[in-house]
C-alpha positions in Angstrom: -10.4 111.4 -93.6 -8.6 111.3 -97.0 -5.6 109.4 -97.6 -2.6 111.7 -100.2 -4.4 110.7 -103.5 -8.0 111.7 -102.1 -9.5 108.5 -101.3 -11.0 107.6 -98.3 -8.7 105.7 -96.4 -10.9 102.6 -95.6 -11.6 102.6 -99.9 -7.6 102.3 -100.4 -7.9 98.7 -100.7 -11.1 98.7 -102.9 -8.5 101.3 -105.0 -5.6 99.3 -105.1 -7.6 96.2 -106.1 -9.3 98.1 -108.8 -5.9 98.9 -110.0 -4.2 95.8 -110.2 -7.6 94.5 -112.2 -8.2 97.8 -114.2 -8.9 97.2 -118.1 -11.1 94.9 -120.2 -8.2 92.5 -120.1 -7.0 91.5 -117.2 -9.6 89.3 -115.8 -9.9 87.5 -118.9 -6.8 86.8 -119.2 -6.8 85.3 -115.5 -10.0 83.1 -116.1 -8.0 81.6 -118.9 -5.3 81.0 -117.1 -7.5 79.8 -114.1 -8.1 76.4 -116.2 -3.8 75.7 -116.5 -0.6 77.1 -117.7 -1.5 78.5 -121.1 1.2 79.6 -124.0 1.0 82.9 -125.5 -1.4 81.8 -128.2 -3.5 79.8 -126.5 -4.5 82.7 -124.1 -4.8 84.8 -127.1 -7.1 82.3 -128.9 -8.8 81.8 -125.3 -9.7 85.7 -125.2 -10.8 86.6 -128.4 -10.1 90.7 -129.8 -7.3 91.1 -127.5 -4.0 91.9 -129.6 -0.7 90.4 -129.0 0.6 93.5 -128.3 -2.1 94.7 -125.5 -2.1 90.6 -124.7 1.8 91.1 -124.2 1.6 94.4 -122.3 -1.6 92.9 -119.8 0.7 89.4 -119.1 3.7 92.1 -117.9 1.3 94.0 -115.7 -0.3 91.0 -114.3 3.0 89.0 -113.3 4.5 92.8 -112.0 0.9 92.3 -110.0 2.4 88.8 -108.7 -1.3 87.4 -110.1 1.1 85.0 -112.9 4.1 84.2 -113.4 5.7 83.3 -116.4 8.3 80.1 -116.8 10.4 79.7 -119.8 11.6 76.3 -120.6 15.5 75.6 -121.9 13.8 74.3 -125.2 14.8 75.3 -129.0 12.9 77.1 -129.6 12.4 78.7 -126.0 9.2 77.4 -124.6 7.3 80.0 -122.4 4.2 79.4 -120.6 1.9 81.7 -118.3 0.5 80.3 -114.9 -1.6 81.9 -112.4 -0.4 82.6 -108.8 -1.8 81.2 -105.7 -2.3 85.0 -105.3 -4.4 85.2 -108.2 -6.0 81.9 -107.5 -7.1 84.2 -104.5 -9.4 86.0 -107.4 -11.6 82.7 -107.9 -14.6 84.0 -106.0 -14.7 87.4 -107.3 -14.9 86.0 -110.7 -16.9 83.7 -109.9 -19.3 86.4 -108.3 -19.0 88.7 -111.2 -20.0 85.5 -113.8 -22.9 85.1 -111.8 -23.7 89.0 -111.8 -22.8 89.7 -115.4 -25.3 86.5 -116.1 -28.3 88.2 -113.9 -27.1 92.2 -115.3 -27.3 90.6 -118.9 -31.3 89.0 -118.4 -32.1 92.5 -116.6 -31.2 94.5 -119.2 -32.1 91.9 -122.7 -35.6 91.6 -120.8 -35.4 88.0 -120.5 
């Protein structure tokens, strides 16, 4: 049985998650912040060819995702700093799990 948008209902899920993680961003971004609260540049310097304009529009997606929030501090300048969610804390495993994958996918297909 197909759900409205054509996808088998039991894959919804697999859909939606594929969604909130869609892009060559987002889990980057996520493993970076995975290690603390990270300002702008530092995530930036932490994932190296994103620009600060995809960087900006990925952090906006991934806090509308609830997977980061982001706190800004009553400094002067403002102080603003991203930190991941105990929702996207959730992700751990997965990432860790596609480490080890991308690791064994990169000796299969180098030869080594």
């Amino acid at each position: 049985m197909l759900s409205k948008g054509g996808c088998p209902k039991n894959a919804l899920s697999i859909r939606d998650a594929l969604e909130a993680l869609e892009g060559r961003w987002k889990l980057l971004i996520l493993f970076s912040l995975s290690t603390g609260n990270k300002r702008f540049k530092q995530i930036s310097k932490e994932v190296p060819g994103i620009t600060d304009k995809t960087l900006s529009k990925e952090l906006k997606n991934l806090e509308g995702n609830k997977l980061i929030t982001r706190n800004v501090y009553d400094t002067f300048p403002p102080t603003v700093e991203y930190s991941i969610t105990a929702h996207g804390k959730s992700l751990e495993k997965v990432m860790d799990e596609l480490h080890y994958w991308g690791l064994a996918h990169r000796k299969k297909i180098m030869g080594k």
